[in-house]
N, C-alpha and C positions, 0 to 999 in steps of 0.2 A: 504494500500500500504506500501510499507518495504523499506527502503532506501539502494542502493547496496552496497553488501556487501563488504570487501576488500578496504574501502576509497575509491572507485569510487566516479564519481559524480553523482548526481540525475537528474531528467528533469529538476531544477534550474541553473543545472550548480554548485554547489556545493559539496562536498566532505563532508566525515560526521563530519570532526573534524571542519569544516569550517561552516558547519551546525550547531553543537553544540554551535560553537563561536560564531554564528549569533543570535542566539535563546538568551543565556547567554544576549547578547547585547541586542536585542527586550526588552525582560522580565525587564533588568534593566532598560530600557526609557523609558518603559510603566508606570512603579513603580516611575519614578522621582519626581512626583508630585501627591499631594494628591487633587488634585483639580479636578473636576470630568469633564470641559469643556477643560484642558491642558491634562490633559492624551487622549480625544476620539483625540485630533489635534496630539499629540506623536506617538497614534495606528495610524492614517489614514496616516500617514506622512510616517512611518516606513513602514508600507505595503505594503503601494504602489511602494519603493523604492526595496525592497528586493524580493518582490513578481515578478517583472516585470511586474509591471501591468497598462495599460492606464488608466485607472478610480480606483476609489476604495469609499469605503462609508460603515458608520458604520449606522445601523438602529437598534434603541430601542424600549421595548415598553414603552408606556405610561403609567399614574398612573394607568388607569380604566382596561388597559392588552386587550384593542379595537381594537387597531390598533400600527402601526412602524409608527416612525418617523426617516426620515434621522437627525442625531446629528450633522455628521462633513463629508465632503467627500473631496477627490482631482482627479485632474484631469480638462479636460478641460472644464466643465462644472460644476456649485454650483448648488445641489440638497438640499441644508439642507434646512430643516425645510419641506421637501415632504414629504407627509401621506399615507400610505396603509390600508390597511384594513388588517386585521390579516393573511389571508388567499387568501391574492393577493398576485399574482408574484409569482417570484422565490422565493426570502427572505421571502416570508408570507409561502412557502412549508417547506423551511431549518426548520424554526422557528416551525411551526405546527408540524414534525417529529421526529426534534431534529437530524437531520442529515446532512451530506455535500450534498449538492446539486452541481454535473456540467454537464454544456449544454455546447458543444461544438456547436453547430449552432443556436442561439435561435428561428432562423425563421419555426423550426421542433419541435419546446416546445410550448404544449397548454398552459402553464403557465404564458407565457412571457407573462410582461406587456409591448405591446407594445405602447400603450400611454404617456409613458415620455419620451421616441425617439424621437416621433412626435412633442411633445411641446418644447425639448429643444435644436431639431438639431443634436444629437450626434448619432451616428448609433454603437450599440453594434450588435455585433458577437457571443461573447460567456464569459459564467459567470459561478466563481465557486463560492459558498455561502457559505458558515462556519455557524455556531451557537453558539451564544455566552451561555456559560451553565456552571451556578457555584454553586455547593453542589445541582446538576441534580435539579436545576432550569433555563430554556431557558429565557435570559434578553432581548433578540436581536439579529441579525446575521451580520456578515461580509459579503460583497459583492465585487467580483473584477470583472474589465470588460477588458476584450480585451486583451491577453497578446501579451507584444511590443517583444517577442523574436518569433524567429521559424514561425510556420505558422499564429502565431496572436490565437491559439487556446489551451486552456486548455487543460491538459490531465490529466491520475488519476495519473502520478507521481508529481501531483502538491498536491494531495489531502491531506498526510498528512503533509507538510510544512503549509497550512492552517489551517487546526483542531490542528496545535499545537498551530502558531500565536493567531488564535483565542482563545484558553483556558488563554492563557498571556493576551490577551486582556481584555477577560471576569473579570479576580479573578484581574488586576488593574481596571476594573473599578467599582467593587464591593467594592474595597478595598476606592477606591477614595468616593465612593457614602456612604460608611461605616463612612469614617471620617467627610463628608458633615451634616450626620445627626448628630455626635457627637457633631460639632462644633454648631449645629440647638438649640439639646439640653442644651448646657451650653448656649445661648442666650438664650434661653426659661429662662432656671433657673433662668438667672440673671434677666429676664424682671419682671420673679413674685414677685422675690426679692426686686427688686426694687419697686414694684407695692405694696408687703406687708410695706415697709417702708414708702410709701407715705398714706400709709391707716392708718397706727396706729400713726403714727403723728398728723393726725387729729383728732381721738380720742382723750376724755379727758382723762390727764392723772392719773388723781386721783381725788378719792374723793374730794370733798372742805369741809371743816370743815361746817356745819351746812347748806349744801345741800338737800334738802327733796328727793333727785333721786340718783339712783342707777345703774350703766348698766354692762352689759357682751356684748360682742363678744367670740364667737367662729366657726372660718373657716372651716368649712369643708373642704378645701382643702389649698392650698397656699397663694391665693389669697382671699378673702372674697369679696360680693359682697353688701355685708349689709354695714352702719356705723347708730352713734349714736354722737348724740352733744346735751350739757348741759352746761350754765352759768349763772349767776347772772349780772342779770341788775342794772345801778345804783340806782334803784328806788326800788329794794327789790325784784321785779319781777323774775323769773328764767325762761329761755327762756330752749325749748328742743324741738328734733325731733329724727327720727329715719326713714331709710330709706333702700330701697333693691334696687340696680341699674343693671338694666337687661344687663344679658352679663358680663362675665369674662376678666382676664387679664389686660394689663394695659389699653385699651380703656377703661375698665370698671373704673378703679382703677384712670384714669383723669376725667372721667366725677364723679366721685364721690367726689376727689376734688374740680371740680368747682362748685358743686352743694352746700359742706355744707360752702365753703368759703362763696358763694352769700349770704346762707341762716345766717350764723352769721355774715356777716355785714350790710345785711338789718334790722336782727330781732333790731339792738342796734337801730335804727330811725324808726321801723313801729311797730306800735302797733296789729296789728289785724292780725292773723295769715293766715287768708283767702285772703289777700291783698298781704302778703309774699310770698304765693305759686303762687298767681295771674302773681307778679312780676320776680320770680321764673320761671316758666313755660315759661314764653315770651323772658326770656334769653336762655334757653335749647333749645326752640325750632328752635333756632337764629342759633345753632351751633352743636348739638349733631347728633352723624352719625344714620344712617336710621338703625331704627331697636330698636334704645335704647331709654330705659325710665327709669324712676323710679321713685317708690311708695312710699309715705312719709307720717307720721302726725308728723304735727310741730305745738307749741302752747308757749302757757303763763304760769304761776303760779304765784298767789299772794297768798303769803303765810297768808295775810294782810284778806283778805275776803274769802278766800280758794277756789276762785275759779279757772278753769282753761278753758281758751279760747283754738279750736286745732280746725285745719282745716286739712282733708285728703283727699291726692288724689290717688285712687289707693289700698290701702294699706287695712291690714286685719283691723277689728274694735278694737279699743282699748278695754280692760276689767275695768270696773271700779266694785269691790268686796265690797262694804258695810260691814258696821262694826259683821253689823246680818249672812253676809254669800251672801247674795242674788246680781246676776248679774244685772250690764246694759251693752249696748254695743250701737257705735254710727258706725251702718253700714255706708261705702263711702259712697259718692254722687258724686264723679267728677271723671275722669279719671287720671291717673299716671299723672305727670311732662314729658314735653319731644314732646307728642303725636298732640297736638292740641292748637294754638296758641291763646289766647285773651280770655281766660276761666274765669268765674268769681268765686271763690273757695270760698264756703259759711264757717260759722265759727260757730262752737257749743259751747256751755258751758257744763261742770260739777264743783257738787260743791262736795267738798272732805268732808263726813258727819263722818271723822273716818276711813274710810275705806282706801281702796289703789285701786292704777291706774295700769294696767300691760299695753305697749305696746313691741310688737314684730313682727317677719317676720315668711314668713311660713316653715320657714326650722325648725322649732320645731312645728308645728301642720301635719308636712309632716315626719315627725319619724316616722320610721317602728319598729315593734316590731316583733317577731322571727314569725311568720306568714303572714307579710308583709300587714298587717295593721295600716293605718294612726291615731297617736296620735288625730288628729282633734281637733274642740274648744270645744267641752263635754269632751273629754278625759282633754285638758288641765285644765280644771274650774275642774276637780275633782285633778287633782294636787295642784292646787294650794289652793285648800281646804285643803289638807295635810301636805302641810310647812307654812299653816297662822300663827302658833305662833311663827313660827320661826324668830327671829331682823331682820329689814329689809336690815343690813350690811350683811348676810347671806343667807339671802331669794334664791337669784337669784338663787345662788351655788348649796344649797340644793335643790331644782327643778331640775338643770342639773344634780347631783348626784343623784335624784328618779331616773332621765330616764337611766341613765346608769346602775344600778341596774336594771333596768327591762331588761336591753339587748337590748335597740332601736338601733336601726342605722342610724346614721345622714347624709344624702345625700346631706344637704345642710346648707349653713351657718346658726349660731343658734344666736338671737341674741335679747335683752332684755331690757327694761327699765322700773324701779320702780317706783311709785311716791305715798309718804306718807307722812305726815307731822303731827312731835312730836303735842302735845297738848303744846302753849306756855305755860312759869310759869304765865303770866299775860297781860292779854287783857284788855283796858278803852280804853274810849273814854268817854272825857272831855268837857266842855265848856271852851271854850277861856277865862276865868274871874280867878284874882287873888285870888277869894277868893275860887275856888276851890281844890288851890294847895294844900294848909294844907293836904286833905285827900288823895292827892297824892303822896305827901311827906311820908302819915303814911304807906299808903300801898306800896309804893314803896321799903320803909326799909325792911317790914315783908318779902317781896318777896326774898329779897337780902339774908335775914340772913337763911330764910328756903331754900333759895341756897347753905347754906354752907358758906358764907363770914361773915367776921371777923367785931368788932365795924367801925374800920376806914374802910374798903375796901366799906362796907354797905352804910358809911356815904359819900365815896366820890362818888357813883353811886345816892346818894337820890339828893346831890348839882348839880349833870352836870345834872339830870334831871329837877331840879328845874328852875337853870337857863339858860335851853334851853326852856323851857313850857314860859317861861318870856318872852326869845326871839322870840319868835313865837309871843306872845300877840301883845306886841309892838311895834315891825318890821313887823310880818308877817301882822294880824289883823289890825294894826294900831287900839286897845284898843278897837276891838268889840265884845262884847259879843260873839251874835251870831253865830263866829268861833267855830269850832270844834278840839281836837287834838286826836289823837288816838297813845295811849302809849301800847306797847308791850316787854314783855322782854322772849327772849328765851334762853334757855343752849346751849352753843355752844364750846361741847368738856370740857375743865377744867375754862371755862369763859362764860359773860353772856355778852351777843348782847342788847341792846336796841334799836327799833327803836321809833322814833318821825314823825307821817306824819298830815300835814297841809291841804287844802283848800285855801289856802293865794293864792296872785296871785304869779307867778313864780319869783325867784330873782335867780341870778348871780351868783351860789357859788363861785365863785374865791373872789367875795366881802365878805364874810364871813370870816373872819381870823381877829386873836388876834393884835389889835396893838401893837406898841412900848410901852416900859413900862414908859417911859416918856412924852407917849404920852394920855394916860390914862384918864381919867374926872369917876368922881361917873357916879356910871349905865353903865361902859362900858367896866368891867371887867369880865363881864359872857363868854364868848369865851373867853378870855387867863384862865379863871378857869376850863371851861369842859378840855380844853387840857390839862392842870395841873393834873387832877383830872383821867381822862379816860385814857387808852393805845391806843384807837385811835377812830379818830371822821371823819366822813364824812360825805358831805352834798351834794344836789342834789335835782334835779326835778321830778315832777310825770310822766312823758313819757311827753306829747303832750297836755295835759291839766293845770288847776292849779293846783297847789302844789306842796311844799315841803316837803323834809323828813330828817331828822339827822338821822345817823347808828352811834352809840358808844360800843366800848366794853371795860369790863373789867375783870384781869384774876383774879378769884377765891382767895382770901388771905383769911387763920384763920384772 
């Protein structure tokens, strides 16, 4: 339809400069707002007003493209949130053709739904339908009911003041639903953001000097769904785990926090790794949303007996590689964390013969290589045959650097933990009796100086040994032979650790410190001498049994 020529007015009643002014004004109050629920109330408001129309109502489709939903409508009746089916009514014809639809008498339209007449009271006459269509994709259509001028009926000089309204309509609310997802995606952005900050905080953040483990993360995406945690116990022990927590983002990225907080501040009071995950389990399952879990082996290491306690639930088998080359692996036996509450999680050993421990998750046995075959656990044991000579401060690297020379592609987080431990400079284990220091004393120097330490630095690691071996007799033994002490001394960077561990029954280390210098009696200068003598001296218990242990270190001097 063509609007008359010569500034006449149209069947609105409008003039075309008066029509351009109208239109100009629509487009700009449609556009006022980038908000996608203020703009359909701005179109249905405006529409109604300008159109002459008793009713009016905007209908979209839904995500699935099923069915219209009424968004927003006016008039004397509230339809929103009414469902059609794609292909009902009027608006389901507009929308399926992509064209105006008007019924001047709907009682003569096989189309007419007459069913929401019936339910809501309002008796419609006649309907023109617009299509809402932007970059000739149909979103939804316009619908007016009943015009309040003239005979109460639609005509085709109404049809294009509609198909224009509506295309104003359309490209604001493409424009509004355009800015909605923008402003979706910087929330998105931030959430992973924040979600990646909460994850690597919990990570450790380095190395520790004289740590027998090693780990990588790397994210496949933003967010990671893996982490890893490792510390030194007071007792020499080194506590670790490694885990994959099913499901992304930041639900993923809290429960993965509260999983390794739980896990490092049970592991400092429970011994047994199978008891941790026990206790573990029965807190996840308390709170974590339906669907999430996650797959863990968590243990011990005493570097002391080499062995390592680790209980798993869920999770791929650890690698343990012998010094000869040859596998073991300790398949699950319990189900992930999260799933099933009151579990009793069994606990394994290995003992470290020389060789090393790998754990990790399946986002590196699930690497594709340019034919979209999975690295798998043969494929991985043949890598890791590859970079065996390699120091195990490079180990991990070199591994993720084979895979990427091969061309794999990582679809999911990669993520790793090492466990090998130096051969110490020197292992005894003594009888509690004074008369066997002498040869502790002798072997203790020769250790010291084939470390690299100088006369004095030598002589003052042979006396804080000496006279902690005393103290232990003494105090700890109360003068029993039959005690035992186990002396160790390992390199620790450009200094040498010594530790001292007992069998004595458990004491107090806060009682352990140097008195006053005036306070002093013969036989009660050995603690003000190790601290003299050592850079630093720490004492403590053996976990949950008896025993004690001194940790001393001191740095390297010609």
């Amino acid at each position: 339809m063509s609007i008359a020529a010569g500034g006449g007015a149209d069947a609105c009643g409008y003039t075309e400069d008066q029509l351009a002014a109208m239109l100009a004004e629509l487009t700009h109050d449609f556009a006022s707002s980038l908000d996608v629920e203020e703009t359909l109330q701005h179109a249905v408001d405006q529409i109604i007003r300008h159109l002459h129309a008793e009713a009016a109502s905007i209908f979209l489709l839904d995500d699935a493209r099923r069915a219209l939903v009424c968004r927003k409508c006016a008039g004397p009746v509230d339809i929103t949130g009414l469902r059609l089916q794609k292909n009902e009514g009027i608006v389901g014809e507009s929308v399926r053709t992509g064209r105006v639809q008007i019924v001047r008498d709907v009682a003569e339209h096989a189309s007419f739904a007459a069913g929401v007449d019936q339910g809501t009271g309002f008796v419609t006459r006649s309907i023109l339908c617009a299509p809402l269509t932007v970059r000739g994709e149909t979103i939804g259509a316009l619908e007016l009911m009943n015009k309040r001028s003239g005979d109460g009926l639609f005509a085709g000089a109404d049809l294009h003041l509609a198909t224009t309204v509506a295309a104003a309509a359309a490209l604001a609310i493409h424009n509004a639903r355009m800015a909605a997802a923008l402003v979706e995606q910087e929330r998105v952005r931030k959430e992973l953001e924040l979600a990646r900050e909460i994850q690597l905080s919990l990570l450790p953040t380095g190395v520790e000097d004289g740590l027998p483990i090693r780990g990588i993360n790397m994210p496949a995406r933003e967010v990671s769904g893996d982490f890893y945690d490792y510390f030194r116990l007071p007792d020499g022990r080194v506590y670790f785990s490694i885990a994959d927590v099913a499901g992304k983002g930041m639900n993923a990225a809290l429960l993965m926090a509260k999983t390794t907080s739980l896990l490092r501040c049970l592991a400092k009071r429970i011994d047994d790794p199978g008891e941790l995950l026990s206790r573990v389990n029965d807190e996840i399952c308390e709170t974590a949303s339906l669907g999430m879990f996650v797959t863990i082996v968590a243990g011990f290491l005493d570097p002391r007996t080499r062995r390592i306690a680790l209980a798993n639930g869920g999770h791929l088998p650890p690698f343990q590689r012998a010094a000869a080359g040859r596998y073991i692996d300790l398949p699950p036996q319990m189900p992930p964390l999260g799933i099933v509450a009151g579990l009793v999680y069994p606990t394994d050993t290995l003992v470290l013969d020389g060789g090393c421990v790998y754990l990790f998750t399946d986002g590196l046995t699930e690497s594709l290589d340019g034919e979209g075959h999975q690295l798998g656990l043969s494929g991985l044991r043949r890598l890791l045959d590859e970079v065996a000579g390699t120091p195990a401060d490079l180990r991990l690297l070199a591994l993720v650097t084979e895979l990427e020379a091969a061309g794999r592609r990582f679809n999911d987080d990669i993520t790793m933990l090492l466990i090998e431990l130096d051969e110490p400079l020197l292992a005894l284990r003594v009888q509690a009796d004074p008369r066997e220091l002498a040869q502790v004393r002798t072997t203790v120097q020769e250790t010291a100086e084939a470390a690299g330490c100088g006369t004095k630095c030598a002589a003052d690691i042979v006396m804080a040994v000496n006279e902690a071996c005393m103290n232990i007799i003494q105090h700890g033994y109360k003068g029993d032979p039959a005690g035992t002490i186990d002396l160790e001394i390992r390199r620790d960077g450009d200094a040498l650790e010594v530790w001292l561990r007992d069998r004595a029954p458990a004491v107090d280390p806060v009682d352990i410190k140097p008195r006053p210098l005036e306070e002093l009696r013969p036989g009660g200068l050995g603690t003000f001498f190790i601290r003299e003598a050592m850079d630093d001296c720490t004492y403590g218990n053996l976990g949950a049994c008896d025993g004690n242990y001194v940790r001393m270190t001191k740095r390297i001097v010609q």
